[in-house]
C-alpha positions in Angstrom: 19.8 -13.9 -6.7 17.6 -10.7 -6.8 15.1 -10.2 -4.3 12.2 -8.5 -5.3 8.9 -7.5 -2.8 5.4 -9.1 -3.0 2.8 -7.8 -1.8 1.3 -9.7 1.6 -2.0 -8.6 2.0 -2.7 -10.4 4.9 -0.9 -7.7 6.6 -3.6 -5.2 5.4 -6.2 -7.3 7.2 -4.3 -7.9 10.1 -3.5 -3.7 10.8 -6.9 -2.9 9.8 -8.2 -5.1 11.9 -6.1 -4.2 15.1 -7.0 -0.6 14.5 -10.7 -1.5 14.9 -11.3 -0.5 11.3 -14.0 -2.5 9.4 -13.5 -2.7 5.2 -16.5 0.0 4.7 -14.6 2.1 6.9 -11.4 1.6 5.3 -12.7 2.3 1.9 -14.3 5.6 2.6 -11.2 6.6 4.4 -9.2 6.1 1.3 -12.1 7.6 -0.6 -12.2 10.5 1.0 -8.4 11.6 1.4 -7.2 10.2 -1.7 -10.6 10.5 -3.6 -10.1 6.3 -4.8 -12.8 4.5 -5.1 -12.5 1.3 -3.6 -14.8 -1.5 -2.5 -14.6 -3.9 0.2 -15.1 -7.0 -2.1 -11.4 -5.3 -3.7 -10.3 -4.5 -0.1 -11.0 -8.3 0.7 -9.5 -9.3 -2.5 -6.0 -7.6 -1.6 -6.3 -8.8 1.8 -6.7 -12.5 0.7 -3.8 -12.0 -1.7 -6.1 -12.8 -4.8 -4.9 -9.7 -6.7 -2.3 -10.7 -8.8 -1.1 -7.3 -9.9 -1.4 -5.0 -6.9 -2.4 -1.2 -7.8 0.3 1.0 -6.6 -1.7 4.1 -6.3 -4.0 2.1 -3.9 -0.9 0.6 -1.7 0.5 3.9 -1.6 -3.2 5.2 -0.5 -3.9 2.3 2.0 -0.6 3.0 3.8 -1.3 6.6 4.2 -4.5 6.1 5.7 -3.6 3.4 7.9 0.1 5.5 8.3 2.7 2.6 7.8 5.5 2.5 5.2 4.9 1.0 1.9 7.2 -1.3 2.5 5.0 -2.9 5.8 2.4 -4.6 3.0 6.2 -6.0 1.2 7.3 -9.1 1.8 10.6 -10.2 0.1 11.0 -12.8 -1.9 13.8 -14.7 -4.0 13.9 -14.2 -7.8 16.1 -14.9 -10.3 16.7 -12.7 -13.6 
């Protein structure tokens, strides 16, 4: 079996929420250092695991803003090829 990552964006929600960040907030952070516009209806969207294929460019944006490996928004899961 090959294991391949999903994205858990519960995780997003969780972090952001621990570091007293708000959606809005979030978004303008990731607006203004990687200049990505993104909403807080698509912030919630990813956090409720509703996007079914995940932008990389905004993982890769989220996790440098909230500075956490990539891999802390992965979750493993069993697949077969």
């Amino acid at each position: 079996m090959k294991m391949i990552k999903k994205l858990n964006g519960r995780r997003i929600k969780t972090l952001r929420e621990k570091m007293g960040i708000s959606r809005a907030k979030l978004s303008k952070m990731i607006d203004f250092k990687h200049k990505l516009y993104v909403t807080e209806q698509c912030i919630s969207m990813y956090e409720q695991n509703k996007i079914k294929k995940p932008n990389l460019y905004f993982l890769i944006s989220c996790s440098d803003v909230l500075d956490v490996d990539l891999d802390f928004f992965l979750e493993e899961n069993q697949g077969g090829l």
